[in-house]
PDB file of N, CA, C, O and CB in Angstrom:
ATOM      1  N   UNK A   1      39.430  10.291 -45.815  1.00  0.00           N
ATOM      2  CA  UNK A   1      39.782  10.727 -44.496  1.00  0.00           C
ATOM      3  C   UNK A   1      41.187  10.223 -44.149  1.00  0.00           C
ATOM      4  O   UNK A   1      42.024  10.954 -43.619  1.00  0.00           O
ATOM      5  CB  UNK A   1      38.747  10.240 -43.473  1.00  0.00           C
ATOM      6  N   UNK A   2      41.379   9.113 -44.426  1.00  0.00           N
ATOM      7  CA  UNK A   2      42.781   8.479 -44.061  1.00  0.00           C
ATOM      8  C   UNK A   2      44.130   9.157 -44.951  1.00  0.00           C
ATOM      9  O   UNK A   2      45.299   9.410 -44.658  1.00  0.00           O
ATOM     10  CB  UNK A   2      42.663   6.738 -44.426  1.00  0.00           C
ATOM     11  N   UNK A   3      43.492   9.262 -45.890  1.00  0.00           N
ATOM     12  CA  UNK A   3      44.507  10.432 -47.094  1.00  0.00           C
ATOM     13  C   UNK A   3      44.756  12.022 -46.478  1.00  0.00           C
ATOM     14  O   UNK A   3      45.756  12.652 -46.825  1.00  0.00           O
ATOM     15  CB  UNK A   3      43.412  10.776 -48.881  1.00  0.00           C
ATOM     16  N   UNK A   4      43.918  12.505 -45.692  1.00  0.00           N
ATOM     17  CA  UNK A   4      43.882  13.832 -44.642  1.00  0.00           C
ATOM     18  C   UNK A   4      45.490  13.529 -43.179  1.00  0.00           C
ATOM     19  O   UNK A   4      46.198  14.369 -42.622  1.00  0.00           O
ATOM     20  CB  UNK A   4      41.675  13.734 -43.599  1.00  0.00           C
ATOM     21  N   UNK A   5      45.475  12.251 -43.080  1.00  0.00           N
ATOM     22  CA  UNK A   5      46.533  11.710 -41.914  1.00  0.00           C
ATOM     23  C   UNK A   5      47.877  12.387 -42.104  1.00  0.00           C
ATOM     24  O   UNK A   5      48.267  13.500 -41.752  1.00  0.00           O
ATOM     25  CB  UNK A   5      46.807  10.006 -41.990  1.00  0.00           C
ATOM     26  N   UNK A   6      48.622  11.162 -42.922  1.00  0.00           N
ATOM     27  CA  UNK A   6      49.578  11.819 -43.447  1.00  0.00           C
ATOM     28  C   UNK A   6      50.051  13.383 -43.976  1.00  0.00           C
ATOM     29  O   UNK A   6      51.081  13.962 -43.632  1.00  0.00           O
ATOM     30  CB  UNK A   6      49.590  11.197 -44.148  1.00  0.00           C
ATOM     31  N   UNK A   7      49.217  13.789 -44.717  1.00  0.00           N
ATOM     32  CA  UNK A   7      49.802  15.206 -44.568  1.00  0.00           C
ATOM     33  C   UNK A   7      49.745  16.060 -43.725  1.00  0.00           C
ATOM     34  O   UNK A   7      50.335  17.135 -43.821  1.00  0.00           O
ATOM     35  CB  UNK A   7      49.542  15.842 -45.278  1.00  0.00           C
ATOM     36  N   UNK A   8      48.835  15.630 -42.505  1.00  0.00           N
ATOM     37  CA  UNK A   8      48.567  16.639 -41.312  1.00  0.00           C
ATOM     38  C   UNK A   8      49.855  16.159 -40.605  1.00  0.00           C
ATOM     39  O   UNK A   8      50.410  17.079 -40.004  1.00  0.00           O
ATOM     40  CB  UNK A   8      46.969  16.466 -40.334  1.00  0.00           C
ATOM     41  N   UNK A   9      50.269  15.365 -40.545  1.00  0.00           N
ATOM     42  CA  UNK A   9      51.289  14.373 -39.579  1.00  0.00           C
ATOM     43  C   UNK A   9      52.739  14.363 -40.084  1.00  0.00           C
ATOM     44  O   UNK A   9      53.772  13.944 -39.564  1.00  0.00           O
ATOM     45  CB  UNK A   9      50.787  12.699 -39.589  1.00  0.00           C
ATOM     46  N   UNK A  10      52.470  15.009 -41.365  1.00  0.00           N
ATOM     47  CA  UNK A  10      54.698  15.282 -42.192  1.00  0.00           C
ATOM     48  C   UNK A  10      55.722  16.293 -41.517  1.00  0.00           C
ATOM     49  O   UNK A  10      55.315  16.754 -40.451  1.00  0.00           O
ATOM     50  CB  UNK A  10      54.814  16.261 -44.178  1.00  0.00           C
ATOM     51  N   UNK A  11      56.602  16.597 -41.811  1.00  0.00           N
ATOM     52  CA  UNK A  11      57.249  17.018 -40.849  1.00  0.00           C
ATOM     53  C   UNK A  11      57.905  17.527 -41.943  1.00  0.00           C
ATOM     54  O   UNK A  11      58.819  18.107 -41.356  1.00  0.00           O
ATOM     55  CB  UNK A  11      57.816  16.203 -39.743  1.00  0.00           C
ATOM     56  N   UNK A  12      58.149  17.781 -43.422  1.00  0.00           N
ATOM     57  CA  UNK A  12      58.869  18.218 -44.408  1.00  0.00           C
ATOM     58  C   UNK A  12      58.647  19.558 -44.609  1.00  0.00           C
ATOM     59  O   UNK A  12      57.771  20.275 -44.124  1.00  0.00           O
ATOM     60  CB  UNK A  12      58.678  17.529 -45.478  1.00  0.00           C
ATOM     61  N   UNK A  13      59.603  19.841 -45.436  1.00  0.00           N
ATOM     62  CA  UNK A  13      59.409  21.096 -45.650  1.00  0.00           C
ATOM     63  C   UNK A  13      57.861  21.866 -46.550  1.00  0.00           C
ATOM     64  O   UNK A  13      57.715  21.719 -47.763  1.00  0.00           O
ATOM     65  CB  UNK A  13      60.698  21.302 -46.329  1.00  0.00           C
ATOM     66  N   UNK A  14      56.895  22.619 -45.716  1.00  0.00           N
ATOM     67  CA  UNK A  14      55.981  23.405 -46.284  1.00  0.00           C
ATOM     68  C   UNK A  14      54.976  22.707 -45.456  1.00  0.00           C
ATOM     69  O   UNK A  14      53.780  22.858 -45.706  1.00  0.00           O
ATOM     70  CB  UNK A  14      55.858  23.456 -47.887  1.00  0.00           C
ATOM     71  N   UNK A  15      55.473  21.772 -44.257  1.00  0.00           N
ATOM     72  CA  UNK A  15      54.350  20.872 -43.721  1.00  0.00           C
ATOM     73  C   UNK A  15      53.198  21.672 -42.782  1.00  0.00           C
ATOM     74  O   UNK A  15      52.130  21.113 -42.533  1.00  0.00           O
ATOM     75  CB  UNK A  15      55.076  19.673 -42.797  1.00  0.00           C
ATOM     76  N   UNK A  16      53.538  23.183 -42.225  1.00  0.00           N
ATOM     77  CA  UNK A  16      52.850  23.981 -41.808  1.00  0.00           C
ATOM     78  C   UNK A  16      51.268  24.375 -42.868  1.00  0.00           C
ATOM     79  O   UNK A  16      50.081  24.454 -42.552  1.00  0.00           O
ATOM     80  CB  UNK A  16      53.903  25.030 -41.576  1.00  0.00           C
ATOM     81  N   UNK A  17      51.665  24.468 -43.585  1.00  0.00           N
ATOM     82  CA  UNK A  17      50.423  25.183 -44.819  1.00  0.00           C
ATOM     83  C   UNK A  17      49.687  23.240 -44.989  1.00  0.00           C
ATOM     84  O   UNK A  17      48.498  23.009 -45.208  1.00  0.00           O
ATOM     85  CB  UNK A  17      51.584  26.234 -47.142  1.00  0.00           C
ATOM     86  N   UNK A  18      50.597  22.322 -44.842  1.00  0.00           N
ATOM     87  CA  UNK A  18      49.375  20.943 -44.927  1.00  0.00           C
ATOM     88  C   UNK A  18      49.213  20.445 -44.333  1.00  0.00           C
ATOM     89  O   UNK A  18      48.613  19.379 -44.474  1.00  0.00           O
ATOM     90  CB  UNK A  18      49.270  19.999 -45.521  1.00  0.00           C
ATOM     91  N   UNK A  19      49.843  21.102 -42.795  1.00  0.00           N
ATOM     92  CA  UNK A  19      49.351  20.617 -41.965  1.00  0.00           C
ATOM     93  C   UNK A  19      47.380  20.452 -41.567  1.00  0.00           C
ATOM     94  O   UNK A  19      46.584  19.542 -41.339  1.00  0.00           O
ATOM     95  CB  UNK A  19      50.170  21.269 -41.198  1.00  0.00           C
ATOM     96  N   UNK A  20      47.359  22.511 -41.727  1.00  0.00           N
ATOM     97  CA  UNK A  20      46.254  22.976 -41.094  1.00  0.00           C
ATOM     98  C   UNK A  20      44.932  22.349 -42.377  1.00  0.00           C
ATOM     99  O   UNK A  20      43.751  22.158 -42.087  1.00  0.00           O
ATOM    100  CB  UNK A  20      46.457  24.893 -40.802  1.00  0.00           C
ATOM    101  N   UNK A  21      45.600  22.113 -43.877  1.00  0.00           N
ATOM    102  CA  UNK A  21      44.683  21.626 -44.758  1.00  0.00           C
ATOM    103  C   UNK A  21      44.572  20.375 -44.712  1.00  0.00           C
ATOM    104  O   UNK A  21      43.608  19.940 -45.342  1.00  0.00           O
ATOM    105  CB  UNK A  21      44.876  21.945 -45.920  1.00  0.00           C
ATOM    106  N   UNK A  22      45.609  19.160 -43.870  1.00  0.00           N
ATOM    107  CA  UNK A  22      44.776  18.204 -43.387  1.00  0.00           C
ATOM    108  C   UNK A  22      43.953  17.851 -42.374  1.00  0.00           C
ATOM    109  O   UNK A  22      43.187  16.888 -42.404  1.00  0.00           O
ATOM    110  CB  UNK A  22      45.213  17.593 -43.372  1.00  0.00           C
ATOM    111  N   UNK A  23      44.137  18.847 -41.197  1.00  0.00           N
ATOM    112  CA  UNK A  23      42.767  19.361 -40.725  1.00  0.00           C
ATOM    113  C   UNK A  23      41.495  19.140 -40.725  1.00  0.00           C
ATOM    114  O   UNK A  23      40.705  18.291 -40.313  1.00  0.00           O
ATOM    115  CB  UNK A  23      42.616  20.121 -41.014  1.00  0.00           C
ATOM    116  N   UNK A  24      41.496  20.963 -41.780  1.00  0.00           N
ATOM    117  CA  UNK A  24      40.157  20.970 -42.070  1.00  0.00           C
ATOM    118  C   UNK A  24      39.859  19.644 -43.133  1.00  0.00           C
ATOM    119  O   UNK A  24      38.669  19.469 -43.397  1.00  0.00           O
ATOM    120  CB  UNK A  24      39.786  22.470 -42.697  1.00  0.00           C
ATOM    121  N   UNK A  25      40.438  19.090 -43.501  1.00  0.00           N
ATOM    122  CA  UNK A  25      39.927  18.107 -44.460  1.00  0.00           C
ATOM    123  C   UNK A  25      39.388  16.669 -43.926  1.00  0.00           C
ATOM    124  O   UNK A  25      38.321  16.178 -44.294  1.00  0.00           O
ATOM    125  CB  UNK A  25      41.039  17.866 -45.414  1.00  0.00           C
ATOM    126  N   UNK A  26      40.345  16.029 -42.943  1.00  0.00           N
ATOM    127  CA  UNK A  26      40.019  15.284 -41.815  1.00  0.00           C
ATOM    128  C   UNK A  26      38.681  15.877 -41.021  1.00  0.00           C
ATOM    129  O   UNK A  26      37.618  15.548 -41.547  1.00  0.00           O
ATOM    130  CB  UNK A  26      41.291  15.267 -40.911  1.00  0.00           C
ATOM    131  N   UNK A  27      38.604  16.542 -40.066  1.00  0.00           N
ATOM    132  CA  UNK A  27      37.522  17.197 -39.408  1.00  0.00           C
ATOM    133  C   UNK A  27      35.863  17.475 -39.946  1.00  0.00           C
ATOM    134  O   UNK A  27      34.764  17.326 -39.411  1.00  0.00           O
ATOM    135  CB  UNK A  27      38.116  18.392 -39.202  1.00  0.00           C
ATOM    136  N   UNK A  28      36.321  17.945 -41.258  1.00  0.00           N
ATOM    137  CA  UNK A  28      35.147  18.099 -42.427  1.00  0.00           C
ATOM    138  C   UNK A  28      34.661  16.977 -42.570  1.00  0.00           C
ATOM    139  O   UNK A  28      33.503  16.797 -42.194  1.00  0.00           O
ATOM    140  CB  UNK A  28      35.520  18.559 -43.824  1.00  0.00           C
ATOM    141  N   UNK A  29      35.396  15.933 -43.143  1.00  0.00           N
ATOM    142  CA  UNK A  29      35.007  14.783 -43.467  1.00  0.00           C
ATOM    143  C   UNK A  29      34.453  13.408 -42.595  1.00  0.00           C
ATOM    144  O   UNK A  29      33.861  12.388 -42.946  1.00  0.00           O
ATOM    145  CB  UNK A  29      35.929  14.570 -44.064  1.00  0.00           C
ATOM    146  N   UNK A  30      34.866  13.825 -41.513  1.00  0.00           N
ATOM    147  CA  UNK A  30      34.205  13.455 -40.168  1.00  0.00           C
ATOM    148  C   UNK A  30      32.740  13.911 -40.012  1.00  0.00           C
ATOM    149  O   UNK A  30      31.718  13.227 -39.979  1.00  0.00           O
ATOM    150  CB  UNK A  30      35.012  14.086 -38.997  1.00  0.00           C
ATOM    151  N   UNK A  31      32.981  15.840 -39.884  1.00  0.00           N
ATOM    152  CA  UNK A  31      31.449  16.113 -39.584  1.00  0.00           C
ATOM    153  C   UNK A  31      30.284  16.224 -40.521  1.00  0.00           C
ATOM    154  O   UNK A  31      29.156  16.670 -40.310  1.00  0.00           O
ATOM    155  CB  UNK A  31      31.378  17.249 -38.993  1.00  0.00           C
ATOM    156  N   UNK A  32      30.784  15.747 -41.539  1.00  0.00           N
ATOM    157  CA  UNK A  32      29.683  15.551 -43.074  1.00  0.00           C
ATOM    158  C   UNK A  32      29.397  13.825 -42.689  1.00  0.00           C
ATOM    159  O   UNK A  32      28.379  13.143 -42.803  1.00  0.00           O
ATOM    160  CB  UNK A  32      30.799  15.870 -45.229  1.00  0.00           C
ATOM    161  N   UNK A  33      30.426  13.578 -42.319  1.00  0.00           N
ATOM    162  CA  UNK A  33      30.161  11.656 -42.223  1.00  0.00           C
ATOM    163  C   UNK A  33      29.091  11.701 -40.674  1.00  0.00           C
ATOM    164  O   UNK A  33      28.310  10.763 -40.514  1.00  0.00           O
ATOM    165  CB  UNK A  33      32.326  10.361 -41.800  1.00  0.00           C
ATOM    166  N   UNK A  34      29.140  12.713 -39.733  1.00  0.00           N
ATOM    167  CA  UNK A  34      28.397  12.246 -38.257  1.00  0.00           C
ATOM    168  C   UNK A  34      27.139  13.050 -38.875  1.00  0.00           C
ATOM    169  O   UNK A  34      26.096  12.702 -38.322  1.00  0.00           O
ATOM    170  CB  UNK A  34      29.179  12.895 -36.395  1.00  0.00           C
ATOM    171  N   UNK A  35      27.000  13.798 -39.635  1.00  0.00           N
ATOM    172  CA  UNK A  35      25.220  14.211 -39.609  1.00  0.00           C
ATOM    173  C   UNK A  35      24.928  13.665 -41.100  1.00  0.00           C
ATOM    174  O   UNK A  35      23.861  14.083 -41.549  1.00  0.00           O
ATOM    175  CB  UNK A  35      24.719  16.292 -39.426  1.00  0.00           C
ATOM    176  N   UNK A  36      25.574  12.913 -41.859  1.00  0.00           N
ATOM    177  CA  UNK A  36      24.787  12.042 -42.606  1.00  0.00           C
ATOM    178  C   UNK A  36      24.354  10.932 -42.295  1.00  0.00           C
ATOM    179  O   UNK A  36      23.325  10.465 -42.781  1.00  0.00           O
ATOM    180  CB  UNK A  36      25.215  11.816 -43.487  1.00  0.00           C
ATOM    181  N   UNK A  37      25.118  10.312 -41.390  1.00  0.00           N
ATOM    182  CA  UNK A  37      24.935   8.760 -40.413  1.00  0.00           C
ATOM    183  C   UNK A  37      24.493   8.836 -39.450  1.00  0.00           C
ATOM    184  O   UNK A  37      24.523   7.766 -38.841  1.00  0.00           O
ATOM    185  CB  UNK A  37      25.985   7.987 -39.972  1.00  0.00           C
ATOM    186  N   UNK A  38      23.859   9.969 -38.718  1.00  0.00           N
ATOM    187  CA  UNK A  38      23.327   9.904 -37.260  1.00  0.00           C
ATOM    188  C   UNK A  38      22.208  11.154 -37.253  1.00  0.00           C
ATOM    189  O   UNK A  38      21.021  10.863 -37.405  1.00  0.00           O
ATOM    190  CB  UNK A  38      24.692  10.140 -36.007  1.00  0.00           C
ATOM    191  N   UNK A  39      22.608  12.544 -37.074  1.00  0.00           N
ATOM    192  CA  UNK A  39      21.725  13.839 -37.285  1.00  0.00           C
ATOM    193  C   UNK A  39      20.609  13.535 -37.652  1.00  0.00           C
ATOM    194  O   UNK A  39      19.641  13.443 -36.898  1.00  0.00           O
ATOM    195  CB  UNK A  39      22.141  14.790 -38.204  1.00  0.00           C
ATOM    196  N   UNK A  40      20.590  13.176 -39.872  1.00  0.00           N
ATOM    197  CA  UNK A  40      19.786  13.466 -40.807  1.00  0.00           C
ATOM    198  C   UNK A  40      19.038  12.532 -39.854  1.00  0.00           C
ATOM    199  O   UNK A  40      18.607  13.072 -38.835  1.00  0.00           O
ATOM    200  CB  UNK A  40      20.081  13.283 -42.416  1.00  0.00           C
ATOM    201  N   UNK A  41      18.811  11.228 -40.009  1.00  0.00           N
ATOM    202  CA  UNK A  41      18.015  10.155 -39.480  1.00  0.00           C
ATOM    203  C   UNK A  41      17.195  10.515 -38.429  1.00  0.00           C
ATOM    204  O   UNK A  41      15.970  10.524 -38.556  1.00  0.00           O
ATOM    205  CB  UNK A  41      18.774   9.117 -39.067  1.00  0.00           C
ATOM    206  N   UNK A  42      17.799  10.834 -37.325  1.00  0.00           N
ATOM    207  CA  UNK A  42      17.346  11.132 -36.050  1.00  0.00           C
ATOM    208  C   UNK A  42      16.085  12.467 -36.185  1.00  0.00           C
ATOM    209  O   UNK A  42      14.918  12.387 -35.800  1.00  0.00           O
ATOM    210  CB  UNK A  42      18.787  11.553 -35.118  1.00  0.00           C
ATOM    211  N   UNK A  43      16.687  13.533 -36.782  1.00  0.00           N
ATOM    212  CA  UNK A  43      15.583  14.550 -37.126  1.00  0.00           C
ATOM    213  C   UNK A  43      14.757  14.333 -38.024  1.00  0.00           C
ATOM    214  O   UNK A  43      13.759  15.053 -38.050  1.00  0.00           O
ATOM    215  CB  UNK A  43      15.979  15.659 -37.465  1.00  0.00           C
ATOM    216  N   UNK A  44      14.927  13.204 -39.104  1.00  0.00           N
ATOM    217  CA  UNK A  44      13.325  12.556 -39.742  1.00  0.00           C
ATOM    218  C   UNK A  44      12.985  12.249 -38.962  1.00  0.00           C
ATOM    219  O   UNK A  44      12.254  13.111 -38.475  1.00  0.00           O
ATOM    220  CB  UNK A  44      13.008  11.500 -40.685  1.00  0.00           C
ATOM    221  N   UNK A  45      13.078  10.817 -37.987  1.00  0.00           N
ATOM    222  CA  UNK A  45      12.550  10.265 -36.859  1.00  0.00           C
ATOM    223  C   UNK A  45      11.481  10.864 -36.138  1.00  0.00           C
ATOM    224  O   UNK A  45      10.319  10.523 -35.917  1.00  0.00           O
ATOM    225  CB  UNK A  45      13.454  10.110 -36.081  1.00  0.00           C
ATOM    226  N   UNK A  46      12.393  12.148 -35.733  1.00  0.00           N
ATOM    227  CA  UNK A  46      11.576  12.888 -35.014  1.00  0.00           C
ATOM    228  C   UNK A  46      10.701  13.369 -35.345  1.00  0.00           C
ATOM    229  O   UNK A  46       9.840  13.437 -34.468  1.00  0.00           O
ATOM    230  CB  UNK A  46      11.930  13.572 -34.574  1.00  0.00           C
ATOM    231  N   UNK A  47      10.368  13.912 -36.538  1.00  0.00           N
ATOM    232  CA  UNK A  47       9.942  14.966 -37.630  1.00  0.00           C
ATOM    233  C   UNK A  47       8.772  14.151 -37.801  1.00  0.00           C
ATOM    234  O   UNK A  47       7.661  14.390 -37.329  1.00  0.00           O
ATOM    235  CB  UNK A  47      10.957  15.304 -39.078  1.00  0.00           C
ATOM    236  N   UNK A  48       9.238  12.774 -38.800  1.00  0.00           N
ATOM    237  CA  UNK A  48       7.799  12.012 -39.052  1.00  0.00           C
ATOM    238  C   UNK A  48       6.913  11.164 -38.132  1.00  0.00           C
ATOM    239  O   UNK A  48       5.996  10.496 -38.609  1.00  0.00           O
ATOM    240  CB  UNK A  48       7.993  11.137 -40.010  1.00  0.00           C
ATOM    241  N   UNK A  49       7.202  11.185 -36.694  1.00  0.00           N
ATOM    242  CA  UNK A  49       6.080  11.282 -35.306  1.00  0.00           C
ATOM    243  C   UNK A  49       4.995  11.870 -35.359  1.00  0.00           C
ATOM    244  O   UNK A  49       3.946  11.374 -34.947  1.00  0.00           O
ATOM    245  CB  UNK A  49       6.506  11.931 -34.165  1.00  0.00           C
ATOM    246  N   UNK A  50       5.137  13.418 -36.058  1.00  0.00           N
ATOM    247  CA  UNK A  50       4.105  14.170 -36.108  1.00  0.00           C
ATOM    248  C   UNK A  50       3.611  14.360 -37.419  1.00  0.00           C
ATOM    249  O   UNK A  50       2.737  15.208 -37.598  1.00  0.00           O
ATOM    250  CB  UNK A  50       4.355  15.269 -35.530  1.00  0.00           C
ATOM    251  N   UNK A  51       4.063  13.665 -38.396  1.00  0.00           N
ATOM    252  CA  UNK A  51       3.263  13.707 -39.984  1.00  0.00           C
ATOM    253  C   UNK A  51       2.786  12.736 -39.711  1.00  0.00           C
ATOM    254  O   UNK A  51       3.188  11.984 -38.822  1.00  0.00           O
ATOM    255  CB  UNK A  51       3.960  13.688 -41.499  1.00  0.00           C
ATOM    256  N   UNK A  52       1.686  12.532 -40.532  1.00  0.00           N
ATOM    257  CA  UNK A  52       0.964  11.392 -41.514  1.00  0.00           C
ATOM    258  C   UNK A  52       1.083  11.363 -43.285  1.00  0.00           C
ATOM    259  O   UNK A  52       1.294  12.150 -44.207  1.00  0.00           O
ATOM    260  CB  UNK A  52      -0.671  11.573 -41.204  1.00  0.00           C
ATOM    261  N   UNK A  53       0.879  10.335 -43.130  1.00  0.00           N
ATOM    262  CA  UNK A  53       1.121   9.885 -44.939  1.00  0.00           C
ATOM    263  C   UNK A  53       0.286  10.493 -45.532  1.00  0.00           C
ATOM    264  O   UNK A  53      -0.668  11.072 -45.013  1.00  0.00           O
ATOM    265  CB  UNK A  53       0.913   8.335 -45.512  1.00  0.00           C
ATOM    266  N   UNK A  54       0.577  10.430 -46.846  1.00  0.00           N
ATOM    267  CA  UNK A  54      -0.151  11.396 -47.673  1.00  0.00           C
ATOM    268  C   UNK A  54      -1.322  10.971 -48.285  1.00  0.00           C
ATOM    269  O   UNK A  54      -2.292  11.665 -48.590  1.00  0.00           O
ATOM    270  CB  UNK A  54       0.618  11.870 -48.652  1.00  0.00           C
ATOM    271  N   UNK A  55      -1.176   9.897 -48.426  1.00  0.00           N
ATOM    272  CA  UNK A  55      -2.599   8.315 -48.470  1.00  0.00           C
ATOM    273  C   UNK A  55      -3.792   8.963 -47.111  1.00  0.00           C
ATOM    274  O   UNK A  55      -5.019   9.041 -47.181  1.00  0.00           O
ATOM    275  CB  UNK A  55      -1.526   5.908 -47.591  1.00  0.00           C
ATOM    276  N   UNK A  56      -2.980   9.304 -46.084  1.00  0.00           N
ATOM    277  CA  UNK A  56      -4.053   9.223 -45.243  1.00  0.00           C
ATOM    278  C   UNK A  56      -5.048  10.377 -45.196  1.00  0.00           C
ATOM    279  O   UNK A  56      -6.272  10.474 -45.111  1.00  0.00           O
ATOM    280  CB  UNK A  56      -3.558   9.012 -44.023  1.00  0.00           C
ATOM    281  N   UNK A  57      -3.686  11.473 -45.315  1.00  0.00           N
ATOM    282  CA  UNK A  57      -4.491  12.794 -45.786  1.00  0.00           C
ATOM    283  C   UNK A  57      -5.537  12.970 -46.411  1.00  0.00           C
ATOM    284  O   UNK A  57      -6.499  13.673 -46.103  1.00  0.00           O
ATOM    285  CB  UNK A  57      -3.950  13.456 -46.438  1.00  0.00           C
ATOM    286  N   UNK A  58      -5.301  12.031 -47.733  1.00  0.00           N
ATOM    287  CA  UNK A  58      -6.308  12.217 -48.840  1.00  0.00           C
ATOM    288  C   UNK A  58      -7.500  11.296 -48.668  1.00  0.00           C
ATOM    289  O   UNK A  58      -8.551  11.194 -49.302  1.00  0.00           O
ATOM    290  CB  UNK A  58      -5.661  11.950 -50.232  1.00  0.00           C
ATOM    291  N   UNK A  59      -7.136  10.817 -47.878  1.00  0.00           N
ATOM    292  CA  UNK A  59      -8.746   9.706 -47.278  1.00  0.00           C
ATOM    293  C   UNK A  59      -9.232  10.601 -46.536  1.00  0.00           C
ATOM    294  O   UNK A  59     -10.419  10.823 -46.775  1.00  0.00           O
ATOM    295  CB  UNK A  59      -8.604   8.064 -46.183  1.00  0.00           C
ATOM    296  N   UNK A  60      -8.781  11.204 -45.727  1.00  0.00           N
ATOM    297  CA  UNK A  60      -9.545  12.310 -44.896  1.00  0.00           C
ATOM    298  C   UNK A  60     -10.142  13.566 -45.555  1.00  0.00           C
ATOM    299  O   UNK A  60     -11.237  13.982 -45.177  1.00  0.00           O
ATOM    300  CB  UNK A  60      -8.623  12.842 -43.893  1.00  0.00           C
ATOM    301  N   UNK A  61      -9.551  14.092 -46.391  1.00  0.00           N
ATOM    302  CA  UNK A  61      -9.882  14.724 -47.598  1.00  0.00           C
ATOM    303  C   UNK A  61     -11.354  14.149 -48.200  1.00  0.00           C
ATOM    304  O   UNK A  61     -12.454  14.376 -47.697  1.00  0.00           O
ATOM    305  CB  UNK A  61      -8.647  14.476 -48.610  1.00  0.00           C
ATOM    306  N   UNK A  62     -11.161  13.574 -49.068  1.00  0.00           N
ATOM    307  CA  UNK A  62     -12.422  12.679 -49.404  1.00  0.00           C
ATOM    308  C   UNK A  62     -13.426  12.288 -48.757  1.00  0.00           C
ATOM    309  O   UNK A  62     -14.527  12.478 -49.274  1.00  0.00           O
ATOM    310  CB  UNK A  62     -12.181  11.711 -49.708  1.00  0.00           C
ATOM    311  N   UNK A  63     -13.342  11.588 -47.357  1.00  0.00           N
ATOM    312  CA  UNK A  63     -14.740  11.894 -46.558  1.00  0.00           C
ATOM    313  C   UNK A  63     -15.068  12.905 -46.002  1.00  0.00           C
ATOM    314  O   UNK A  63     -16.145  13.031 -45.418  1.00  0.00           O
ATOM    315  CB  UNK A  63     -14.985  11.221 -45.640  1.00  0.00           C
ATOM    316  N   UNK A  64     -14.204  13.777 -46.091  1.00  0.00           N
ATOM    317  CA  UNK A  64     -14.725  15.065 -45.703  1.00  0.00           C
ATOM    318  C   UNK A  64     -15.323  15.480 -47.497  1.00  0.00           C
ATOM    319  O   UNK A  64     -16.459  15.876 -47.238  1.00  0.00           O
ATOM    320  CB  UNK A  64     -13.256  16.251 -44.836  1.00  0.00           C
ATOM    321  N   UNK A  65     -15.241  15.543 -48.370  1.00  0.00           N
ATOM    322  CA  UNK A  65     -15.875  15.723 -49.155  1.00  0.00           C
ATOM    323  C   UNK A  65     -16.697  15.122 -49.908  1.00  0.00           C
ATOM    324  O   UNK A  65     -17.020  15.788 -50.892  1.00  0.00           O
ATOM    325  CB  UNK A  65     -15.437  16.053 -49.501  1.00  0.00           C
ATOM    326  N   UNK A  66     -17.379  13.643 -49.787  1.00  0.00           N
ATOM    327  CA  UNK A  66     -18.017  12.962 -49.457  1.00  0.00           C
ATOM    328  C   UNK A  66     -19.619  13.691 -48.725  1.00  0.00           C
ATOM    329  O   UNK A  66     -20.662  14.049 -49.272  1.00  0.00           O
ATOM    330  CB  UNK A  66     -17.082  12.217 -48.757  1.00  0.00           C
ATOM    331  N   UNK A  67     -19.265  13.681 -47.559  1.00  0.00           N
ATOM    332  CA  UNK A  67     -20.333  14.148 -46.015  1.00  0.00           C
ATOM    333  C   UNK A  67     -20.671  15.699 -47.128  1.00  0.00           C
ATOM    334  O   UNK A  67     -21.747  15.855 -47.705  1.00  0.00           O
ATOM    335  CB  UNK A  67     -19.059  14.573 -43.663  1.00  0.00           C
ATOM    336  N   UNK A  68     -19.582  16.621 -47.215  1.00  0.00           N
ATOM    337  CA  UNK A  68     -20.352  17.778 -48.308  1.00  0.00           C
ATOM    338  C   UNK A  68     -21.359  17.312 -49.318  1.00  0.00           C
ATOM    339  O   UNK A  68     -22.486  17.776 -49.144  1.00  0.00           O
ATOM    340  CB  UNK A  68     -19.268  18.500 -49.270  1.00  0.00           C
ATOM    341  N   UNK A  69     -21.221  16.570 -50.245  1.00  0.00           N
ATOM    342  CA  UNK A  69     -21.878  16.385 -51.527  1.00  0.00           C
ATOM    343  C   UNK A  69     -23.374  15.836 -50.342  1.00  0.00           C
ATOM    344  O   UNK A  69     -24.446  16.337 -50.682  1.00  0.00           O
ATOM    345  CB  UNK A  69     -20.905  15.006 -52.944  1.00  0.00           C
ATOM    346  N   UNK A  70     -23.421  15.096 -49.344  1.00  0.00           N
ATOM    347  CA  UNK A  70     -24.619  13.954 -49.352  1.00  0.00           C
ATOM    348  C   UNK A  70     -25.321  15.332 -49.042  1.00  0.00           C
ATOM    349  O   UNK A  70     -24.704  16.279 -48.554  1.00  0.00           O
ATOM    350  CB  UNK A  70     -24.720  12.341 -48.096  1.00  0.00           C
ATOM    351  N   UNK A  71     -27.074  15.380 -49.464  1.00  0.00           N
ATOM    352  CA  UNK A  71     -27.705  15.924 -49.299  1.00  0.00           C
ATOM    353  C   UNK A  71     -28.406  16.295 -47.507  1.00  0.00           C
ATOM    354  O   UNK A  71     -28.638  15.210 -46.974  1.00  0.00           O
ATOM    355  CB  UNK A  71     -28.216  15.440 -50.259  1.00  0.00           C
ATOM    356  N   UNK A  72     -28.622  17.024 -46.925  1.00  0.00           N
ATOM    357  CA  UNK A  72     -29.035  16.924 -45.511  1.00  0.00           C
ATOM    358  C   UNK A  72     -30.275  16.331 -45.687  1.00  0.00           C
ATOM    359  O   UNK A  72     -30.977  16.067 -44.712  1.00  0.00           O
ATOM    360  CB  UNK A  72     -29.098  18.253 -44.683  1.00  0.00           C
TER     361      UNK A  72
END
């Protein structure tokens, strides 16, 4: 990201065409860095509130098939 600075910020000749590609390169690298460090997390968070483990599943599974096999 800090390598994106400088060429957005030169003033030499062709600095128009690196300017706008340090930019998108800066900006990108920002918004890949805010939803890998904040987003992803937050929407597991949220997400696994309403799952259960897969351990638990399968215990529930099993006494439910369990109660089938016992004879009435």
């Amino acid at each position: 990201m800090y390598k994106a600075k400088p060429r957005s910020l030169s003033n030499s000749a062709g600095s128009e065409s690196r300017f706008s590609i340090g930019v998108v390169v800066f900006f990108g690298t920002l918004l890949s860095s805010l939803l890998t460090l904040i987003v992803v997390p937050v929407m597991y968070a949220l997400l696994c509130r309403k799952t259960q483990s897969p351990e638990h599943i399968t215990r529930q599974l099993e006494s439910q098939m369990s109660e089938m096999k016992q004879p009435a």
